[in-house]
Kinemage of the C-alpha trace (Angstrom):
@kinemage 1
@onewidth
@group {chain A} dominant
@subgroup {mainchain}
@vectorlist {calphas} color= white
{ca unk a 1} P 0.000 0.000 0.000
{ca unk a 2} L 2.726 2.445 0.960
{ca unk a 3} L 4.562 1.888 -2.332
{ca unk a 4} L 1.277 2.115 -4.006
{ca unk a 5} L 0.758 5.488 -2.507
{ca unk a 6} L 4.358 7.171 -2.736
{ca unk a 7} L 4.142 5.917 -7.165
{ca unk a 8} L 0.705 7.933 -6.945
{ca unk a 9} L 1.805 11.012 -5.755
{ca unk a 10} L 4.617 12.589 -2.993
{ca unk a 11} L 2.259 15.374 -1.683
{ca unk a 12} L 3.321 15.991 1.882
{ca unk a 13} L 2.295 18.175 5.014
{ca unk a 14} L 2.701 18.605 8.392
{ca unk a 15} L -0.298 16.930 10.364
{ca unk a 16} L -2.687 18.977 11.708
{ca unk a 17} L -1.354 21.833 9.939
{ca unk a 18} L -3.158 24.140 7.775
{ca unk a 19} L -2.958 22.832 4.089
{ca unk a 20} L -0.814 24.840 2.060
{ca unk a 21} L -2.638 26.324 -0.459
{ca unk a 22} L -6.181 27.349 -0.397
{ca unk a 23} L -7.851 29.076 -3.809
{ca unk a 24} L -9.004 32.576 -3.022
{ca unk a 25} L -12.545 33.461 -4.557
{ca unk a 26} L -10.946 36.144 -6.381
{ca unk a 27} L -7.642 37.654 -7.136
{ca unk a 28} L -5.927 40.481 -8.691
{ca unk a 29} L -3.432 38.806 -11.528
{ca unk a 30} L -0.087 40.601 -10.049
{ca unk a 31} L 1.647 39.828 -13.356
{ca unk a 32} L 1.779 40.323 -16.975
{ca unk a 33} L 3.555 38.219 -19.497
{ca unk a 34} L 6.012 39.823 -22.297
{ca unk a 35} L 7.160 36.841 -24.361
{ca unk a 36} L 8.750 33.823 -22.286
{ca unk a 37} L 9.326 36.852 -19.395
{ca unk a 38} L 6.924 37.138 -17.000
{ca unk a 39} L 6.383 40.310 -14.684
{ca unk a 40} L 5.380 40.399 -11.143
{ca unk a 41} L 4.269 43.500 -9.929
{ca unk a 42} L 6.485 45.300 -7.025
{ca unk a 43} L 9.886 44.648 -6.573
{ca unk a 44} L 11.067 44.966 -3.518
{ca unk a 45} L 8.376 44.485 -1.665
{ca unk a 46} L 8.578 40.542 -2.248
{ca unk a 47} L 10.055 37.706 -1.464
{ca unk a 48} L 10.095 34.998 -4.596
{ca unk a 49} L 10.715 31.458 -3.892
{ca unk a 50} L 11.665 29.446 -7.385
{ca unk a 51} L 11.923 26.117 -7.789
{ca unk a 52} L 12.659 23.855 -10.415
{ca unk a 53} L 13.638 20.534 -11.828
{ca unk a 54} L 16.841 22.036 -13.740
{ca unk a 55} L 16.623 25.134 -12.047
{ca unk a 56} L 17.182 26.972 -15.688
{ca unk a 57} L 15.875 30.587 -15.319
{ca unk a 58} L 16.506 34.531 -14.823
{ca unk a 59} L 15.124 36.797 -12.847
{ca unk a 60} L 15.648 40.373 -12.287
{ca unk a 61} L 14.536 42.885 -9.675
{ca unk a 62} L 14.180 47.030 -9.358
{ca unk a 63} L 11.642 49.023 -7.128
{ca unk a 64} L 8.710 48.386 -9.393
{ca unk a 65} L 8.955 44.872 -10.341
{ca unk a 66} L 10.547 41.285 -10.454
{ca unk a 67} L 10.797 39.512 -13.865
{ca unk a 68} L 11.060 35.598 -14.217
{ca unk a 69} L 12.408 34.358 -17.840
{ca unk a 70} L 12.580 30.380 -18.005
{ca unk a 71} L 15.402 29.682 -20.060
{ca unk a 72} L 14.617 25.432 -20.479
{ca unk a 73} L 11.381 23.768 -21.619
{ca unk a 74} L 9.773 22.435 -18.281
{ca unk a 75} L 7.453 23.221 -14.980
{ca unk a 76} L 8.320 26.085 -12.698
{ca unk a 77} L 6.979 26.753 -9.179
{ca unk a 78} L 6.914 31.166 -8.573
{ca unk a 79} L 6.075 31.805 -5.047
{ca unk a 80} L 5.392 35.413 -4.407
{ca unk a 81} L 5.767 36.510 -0.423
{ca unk a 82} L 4.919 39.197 1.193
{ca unk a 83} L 4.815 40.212 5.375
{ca unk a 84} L 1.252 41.251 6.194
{ca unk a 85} L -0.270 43.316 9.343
{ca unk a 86} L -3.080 42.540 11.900
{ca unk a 87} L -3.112 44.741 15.403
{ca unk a 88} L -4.672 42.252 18.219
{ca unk a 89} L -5.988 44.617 21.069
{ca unk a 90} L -5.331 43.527 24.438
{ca unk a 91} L -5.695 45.059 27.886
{ca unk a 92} L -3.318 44.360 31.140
{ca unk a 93} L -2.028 45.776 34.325
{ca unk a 94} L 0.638 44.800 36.772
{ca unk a 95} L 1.589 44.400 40.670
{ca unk a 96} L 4.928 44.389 41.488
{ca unk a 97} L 5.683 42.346 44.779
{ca unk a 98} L 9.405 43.555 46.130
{ca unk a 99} L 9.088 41.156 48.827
{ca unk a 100} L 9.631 38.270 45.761
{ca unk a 101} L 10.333 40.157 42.935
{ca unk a 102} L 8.093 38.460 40.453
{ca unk a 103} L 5.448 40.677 38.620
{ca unk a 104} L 1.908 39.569 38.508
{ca unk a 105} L -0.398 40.913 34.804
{ca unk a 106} L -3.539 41.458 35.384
{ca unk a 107} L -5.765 41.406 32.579
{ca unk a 108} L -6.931 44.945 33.398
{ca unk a 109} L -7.194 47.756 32.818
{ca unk a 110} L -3.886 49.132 30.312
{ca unk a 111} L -5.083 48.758 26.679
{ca unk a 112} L -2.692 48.111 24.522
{ca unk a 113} L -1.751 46.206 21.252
{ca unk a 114} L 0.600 43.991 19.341
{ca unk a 115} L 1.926 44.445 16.021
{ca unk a 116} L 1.761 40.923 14.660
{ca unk a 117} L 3.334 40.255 11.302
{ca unk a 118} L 2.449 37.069 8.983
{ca unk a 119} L 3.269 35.380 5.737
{ca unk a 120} L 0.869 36.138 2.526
{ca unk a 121} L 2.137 33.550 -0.190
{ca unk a 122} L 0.742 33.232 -3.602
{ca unk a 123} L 1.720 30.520 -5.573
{ca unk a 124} L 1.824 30.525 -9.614
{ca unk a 125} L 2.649 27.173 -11.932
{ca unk a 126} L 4.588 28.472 -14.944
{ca unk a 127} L 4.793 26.394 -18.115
{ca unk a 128} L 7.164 27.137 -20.473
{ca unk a 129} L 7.401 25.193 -23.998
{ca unk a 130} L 10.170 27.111 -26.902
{ca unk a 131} L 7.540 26.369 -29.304
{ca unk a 132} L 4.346 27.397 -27.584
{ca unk a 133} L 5.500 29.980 -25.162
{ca unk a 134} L 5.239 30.617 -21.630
{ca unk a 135} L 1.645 29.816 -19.772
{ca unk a 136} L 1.272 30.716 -16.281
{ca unk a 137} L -1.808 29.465 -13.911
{ca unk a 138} L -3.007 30.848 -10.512
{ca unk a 139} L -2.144 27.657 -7.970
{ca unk a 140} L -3.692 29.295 -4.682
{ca unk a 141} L -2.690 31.269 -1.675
{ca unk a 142} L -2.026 30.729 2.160
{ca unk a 143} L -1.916 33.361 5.219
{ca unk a 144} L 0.214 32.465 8.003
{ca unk a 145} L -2.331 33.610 10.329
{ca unk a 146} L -2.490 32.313 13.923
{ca unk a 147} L -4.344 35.040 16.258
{ca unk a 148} L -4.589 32.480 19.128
{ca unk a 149} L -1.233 31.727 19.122
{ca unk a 150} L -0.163 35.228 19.570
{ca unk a 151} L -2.683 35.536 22.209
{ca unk a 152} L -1.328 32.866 24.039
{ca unk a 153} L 1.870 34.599 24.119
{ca unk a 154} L 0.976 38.367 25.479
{ca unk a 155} L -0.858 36.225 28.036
{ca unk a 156} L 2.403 34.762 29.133
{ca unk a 157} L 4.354 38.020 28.435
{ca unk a 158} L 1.988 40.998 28.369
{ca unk a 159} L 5.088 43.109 28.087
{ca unk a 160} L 5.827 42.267 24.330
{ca unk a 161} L 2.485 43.886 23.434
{ca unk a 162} L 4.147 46.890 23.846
{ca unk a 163} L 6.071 46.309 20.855
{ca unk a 164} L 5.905 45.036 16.965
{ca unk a 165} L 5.810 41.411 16.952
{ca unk a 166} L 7.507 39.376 14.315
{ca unk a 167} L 5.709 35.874 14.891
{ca unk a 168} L 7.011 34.399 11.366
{ca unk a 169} L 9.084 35.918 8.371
{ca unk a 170} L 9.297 35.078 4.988
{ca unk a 171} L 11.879 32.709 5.624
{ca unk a 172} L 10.234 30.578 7.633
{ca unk a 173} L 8.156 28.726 5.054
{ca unk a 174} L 11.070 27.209 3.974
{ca unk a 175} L 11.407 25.693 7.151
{ca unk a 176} L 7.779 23.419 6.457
{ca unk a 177} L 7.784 20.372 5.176
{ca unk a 178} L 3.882 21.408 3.400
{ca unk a 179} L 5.429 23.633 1.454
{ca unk a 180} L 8.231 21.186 -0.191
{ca unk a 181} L 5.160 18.968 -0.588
{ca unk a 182} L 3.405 21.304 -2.430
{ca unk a 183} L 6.305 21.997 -4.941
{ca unk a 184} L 7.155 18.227 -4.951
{ca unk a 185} L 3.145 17.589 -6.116
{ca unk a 186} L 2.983 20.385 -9.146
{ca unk a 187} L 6.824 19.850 -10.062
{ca unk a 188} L 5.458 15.964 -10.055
{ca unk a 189} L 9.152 15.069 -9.208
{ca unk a 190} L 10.222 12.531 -6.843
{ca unk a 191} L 13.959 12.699 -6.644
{ca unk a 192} L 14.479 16.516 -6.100
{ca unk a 193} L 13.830 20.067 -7.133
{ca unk a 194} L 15.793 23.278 -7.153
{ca unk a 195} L 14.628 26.438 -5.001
{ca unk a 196} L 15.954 29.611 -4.929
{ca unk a 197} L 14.787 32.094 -2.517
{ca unk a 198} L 15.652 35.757 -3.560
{ca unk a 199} L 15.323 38.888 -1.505
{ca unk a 200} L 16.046 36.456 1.561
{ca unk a 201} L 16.105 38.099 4.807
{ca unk a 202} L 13.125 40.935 4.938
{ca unk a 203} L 14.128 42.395 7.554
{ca unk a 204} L 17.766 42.788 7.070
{ca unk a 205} L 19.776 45.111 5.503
{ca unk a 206} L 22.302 42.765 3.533
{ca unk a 207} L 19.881 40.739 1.277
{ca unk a 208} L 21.354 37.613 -0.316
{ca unk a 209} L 19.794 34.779 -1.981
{ca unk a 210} L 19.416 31.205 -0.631
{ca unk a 211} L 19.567 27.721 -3.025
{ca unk a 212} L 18.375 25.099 -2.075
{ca unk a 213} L 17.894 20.854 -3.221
{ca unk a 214} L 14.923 19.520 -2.040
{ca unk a 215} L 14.834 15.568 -1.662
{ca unk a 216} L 11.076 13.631 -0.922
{ca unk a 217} L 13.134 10.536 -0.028
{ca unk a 218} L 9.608 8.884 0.691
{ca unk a 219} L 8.100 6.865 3.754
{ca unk a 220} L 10.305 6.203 6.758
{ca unk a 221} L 9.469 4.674 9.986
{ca unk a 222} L 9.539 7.100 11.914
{ca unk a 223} L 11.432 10.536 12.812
{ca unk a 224} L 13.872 8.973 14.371
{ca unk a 225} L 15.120 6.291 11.677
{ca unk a 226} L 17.738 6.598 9.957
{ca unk a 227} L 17.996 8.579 6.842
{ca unk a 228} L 20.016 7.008 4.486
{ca unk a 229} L 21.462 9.839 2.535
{ca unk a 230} L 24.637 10.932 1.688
{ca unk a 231} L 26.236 13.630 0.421
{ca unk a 232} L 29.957 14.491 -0.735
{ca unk a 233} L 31.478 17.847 -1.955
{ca unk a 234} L 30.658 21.468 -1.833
{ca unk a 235} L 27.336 20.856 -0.535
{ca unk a 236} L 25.409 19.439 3.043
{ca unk a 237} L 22.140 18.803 4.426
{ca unk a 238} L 21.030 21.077 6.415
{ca unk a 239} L 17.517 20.008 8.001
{ca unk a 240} L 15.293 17.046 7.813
{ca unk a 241} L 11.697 17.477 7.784
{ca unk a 242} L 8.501 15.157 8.329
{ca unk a 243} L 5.211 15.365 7.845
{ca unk a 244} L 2.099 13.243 6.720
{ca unk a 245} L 1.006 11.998 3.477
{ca unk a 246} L -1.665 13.261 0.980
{ca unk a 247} L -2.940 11.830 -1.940
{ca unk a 248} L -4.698 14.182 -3.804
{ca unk a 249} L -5.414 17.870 -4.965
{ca unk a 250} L -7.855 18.748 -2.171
{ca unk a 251} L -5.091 17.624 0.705
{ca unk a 252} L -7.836 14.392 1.838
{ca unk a 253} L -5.794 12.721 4.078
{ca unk a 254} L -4.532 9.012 2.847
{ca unk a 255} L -2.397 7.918 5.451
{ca unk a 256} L -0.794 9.143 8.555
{ca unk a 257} L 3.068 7.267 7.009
{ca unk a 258} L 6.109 10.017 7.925
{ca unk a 259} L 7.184 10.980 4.294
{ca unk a 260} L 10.972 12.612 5.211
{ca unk a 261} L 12.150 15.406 3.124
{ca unk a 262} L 16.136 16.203 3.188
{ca unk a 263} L 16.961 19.872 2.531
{ca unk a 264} L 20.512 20.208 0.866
{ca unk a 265} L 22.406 23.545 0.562
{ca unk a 266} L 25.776 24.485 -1.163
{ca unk a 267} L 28.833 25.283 0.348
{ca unk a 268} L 30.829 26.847 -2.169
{ca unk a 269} L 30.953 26.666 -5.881
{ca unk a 270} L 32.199 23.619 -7.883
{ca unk a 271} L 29.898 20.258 -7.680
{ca unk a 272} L 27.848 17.992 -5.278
{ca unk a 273} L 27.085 14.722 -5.134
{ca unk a 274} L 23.963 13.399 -3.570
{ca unk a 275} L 23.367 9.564 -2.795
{ca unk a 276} L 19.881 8.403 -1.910
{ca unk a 277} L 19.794 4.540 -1.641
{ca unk a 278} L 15.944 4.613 -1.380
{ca unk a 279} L 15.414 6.708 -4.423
{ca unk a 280} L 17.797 4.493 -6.759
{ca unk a 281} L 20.528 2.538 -5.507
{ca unk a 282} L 22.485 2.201 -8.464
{ca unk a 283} L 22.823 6.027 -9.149
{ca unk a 284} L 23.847 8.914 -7.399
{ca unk a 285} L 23.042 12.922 -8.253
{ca unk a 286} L 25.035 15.877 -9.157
{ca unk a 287} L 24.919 19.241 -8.581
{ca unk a 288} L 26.716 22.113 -10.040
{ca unk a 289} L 26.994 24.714 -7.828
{ca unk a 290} L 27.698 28.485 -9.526
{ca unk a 291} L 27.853 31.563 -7.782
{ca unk a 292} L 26.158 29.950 -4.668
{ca unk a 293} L 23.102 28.805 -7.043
{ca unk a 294} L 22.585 25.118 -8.038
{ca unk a 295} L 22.569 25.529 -11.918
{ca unk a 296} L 22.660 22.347 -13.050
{ca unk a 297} L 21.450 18.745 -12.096
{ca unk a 298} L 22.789 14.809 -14.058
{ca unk a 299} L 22.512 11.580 -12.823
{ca unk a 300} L 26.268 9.563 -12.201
{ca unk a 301} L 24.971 6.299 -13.022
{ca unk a 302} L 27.173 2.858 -12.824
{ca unk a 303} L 29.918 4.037 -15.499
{ca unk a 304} L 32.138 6.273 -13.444
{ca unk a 305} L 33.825 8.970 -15.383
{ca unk a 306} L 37.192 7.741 -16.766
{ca unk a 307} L 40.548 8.517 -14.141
{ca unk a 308} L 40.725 12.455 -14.177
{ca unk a 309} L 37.587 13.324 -15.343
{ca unk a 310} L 36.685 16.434 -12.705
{ca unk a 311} L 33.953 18.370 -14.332
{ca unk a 312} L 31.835 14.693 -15.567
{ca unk a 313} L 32.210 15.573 -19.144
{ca unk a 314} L 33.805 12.037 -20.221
{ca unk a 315} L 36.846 14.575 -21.488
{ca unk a 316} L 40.575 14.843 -19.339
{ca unk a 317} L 41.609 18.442 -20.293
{ca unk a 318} L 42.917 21.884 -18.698
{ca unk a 319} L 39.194 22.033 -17.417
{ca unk a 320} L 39.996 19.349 -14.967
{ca unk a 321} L 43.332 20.660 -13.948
{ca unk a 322} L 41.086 23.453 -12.831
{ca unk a 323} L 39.420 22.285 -10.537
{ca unk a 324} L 41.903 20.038 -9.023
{ca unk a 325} L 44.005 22.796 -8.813
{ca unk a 326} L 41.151 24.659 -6.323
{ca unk a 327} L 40.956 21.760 -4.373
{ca unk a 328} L 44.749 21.762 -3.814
{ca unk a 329} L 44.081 25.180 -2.669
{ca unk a 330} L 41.565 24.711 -0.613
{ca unk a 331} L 39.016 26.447 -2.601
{ca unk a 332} L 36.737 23.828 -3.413
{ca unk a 333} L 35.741 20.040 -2.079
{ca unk a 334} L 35.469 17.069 -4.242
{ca unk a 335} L 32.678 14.873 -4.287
{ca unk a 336} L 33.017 11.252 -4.292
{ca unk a 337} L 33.303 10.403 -7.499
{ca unk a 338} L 35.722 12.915 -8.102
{ca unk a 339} L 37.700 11.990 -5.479
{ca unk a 340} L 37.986 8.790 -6.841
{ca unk a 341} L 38.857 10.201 -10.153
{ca unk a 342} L 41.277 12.191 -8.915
{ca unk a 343} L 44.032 9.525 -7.499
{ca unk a 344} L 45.719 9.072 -10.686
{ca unk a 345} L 48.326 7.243 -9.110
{ca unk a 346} L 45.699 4.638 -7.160
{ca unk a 347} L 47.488 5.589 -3.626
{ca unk a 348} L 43.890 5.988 -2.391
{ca unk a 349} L 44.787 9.702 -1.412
{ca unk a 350} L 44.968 12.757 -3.420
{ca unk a 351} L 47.246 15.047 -3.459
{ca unk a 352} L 50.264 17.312 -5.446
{ca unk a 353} L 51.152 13.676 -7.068
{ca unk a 354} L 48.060 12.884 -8.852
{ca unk a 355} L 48.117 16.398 -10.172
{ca unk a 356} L 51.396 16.192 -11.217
{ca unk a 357} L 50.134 13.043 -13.280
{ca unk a 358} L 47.057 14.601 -14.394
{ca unk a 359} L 49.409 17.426 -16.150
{ca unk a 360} L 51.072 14.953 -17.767
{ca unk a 361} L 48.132 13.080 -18.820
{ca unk a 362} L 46.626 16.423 -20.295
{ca unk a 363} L 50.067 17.161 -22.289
{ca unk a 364} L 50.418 13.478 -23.814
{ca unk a 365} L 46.648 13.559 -24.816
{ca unk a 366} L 47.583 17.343 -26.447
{ca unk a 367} L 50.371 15.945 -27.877
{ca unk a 368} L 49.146 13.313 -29.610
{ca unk a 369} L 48.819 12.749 -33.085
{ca unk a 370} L 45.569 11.085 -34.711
{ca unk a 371} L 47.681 8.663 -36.347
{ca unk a 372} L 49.250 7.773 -32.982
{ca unk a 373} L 45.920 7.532 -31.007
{ca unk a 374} L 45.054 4.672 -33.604
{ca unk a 375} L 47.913 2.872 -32.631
């Protein structure tokens, strides 16, 4: 039945959370499209989270608007976030007892309020075909909205009434497993999807822009087996999230299995290699990493790349030295297979040696004539 269920669909939220995505009864299209390029209305003002199978696109942002171009024939998830405002009135008074120094609130008389700030996300499904163009569909909206909770909280410390009250930022949604579910069920992906959250920290001065590889590895025990994924180079995982499975559009529930997702970020530029032995155990994925982005995604099946093959082009060339040169100097990591394709000399370590024989390598396959390679 499980397996049944994770080949239907890998639609996942938290339980008892809100679903993800409910369809307003009406809303104001925020964009207009201009060829492939599509234009959301107000720039900075929101957050975009992008994700992708190939993670092949362009954006670009001023004060007015953002523009998404797609850039490879596929699916694309746009998530548009924004920080909304609701003012929740509440009243309190204190006593002060000096004998014990603890301060007792009294839910009278003081009125006073709290700034509490929330999510708004809008989500849009963008087709794009070279032939046919660039569609774009309306895929429904969510507001983080939890008044009780926030009442909960001036009840147990009136005092932060007093001031605004940040009880989620943009940022946090990529911290919820519904939301990877969501993507993972319109991408209708299993083994991973790209996400790229621009304008990243709202509230800071230094923006910056966060990638991220998002892995439904599928049904697990529990939360506390063991997740049996591996990765190698200049990227790690950075946070495991569960929630329950659901099976179709409306967010029904199916079954109450724990469906693990594994969040993967980079490190530093070059290449990653993710191994998932549930997913398929006789490949592994790659990820190249550029400019702090994942821009590109292959399989490494069961042929490994031939004995200084760096950059997994089938090729031994300058392009190679490269990047064995980097990791030399500290600059980059190699993944596994790279590692292995980087003793040239079979030592089982790699070091100033193998690059010394890589050079060589490179100069004798430069060198030689076509006459002599058909020897």
């Amino acid at each position: 039945m499980k397996k049944f269920l994770s080949a239907l669909m890998s639609m996942t939220v938290i339980l008892n959370a809100v679903p993800m995505v409910s369809v307003a009864e009406e809303v104001n299209q925020p964009y207009t499209v201009d060829g492939d390029t599509v234009i959301f209305e107000g720039g900075n003002d929101f957050d975009y989270i992008i994700s992708s199978i190939n993670s092949t696109f362009s954006t670009e942002r001023n004060d007015n608007s953002t523009t998404f171009t797609p850039e490879e024939d596929g699916k694309y998830v746009v998530s548009r976030v924004w920080l909304e405002e609701s003012i929740i009135d509440y009243s309190f008074s204190s006593v002060y007892d000096p004998e014990t120094g603890e301060t007792t609130y009294i839910n009278d008389p003081i009125e006073t309020h709290c700034h509490y700030f929330y999510p708004h996300i809008q989500n849009f499904e963008i087709t794009y075909n070279s032939k046919t163009g660039t569609q774009v569909e309306f895929s429904g909206e969510h507001r983080y909205y939890n008044e009780s909770t926030v009442n909960e909280k001036i009840k147990t410390n009136p005092s932060m009434a007093c001031y605004d009250y940040m009880e989620m930022s943009t940022e946090d949604i990529l911290n919820r497993s519904e939301y990877y579910a969501f993507v993972s069920s319109l991408l209708l992906k299993e083994t991973g999807a790209f996400l790229t959250y621009y304008d990243y920290g709202y509230e800071y001065e230094e923006r910056k822009d966060k990638s991220i590889y998002c892995i439904d590895y599928g049904y697990n025990a529990n939360e506390t087996g063991e997740i049996n994924v591996d990765v190698s180079g200049n990227a790690e995982i950075t946070e495991t999230l569960y929630g329950a499975s659901y099976i179709d559009g409306n967010f029904a529930l199916a079954t109450c299995d724990i469906v693990t997702y594994v969040i993967i970020e980079p490190t530093a530029d070059g290449y990653a290699e993710v191994y998932a032995s549930a997913l398929n155990p006789m490949v592994s994925t790659v990820l190249k990493i550029e400019d702090g982005q994942f821009t590109e995604r292959f399989t490494q099946g069961c042929v490994m790349p031939e004995h200084g093959d760096l950059n997994y082009d089938y090729e031994t060339n300058i392009a190679d030295a490269v990047i064995f040169q980097k990791y030399l100097l500290g600059q980059t990591d190699l993944t596994s297979t790279q590692y292995t394709c980087a003793d040239m000399n079979y030592d089982g370590y790699v070091d100033v040696f193998d690059m010394v024989t890589l050079r060589k390598h490179i100069v004798a396959t430069d060198l030689r004539t076509p006459d002599t390679e058909q020897v």
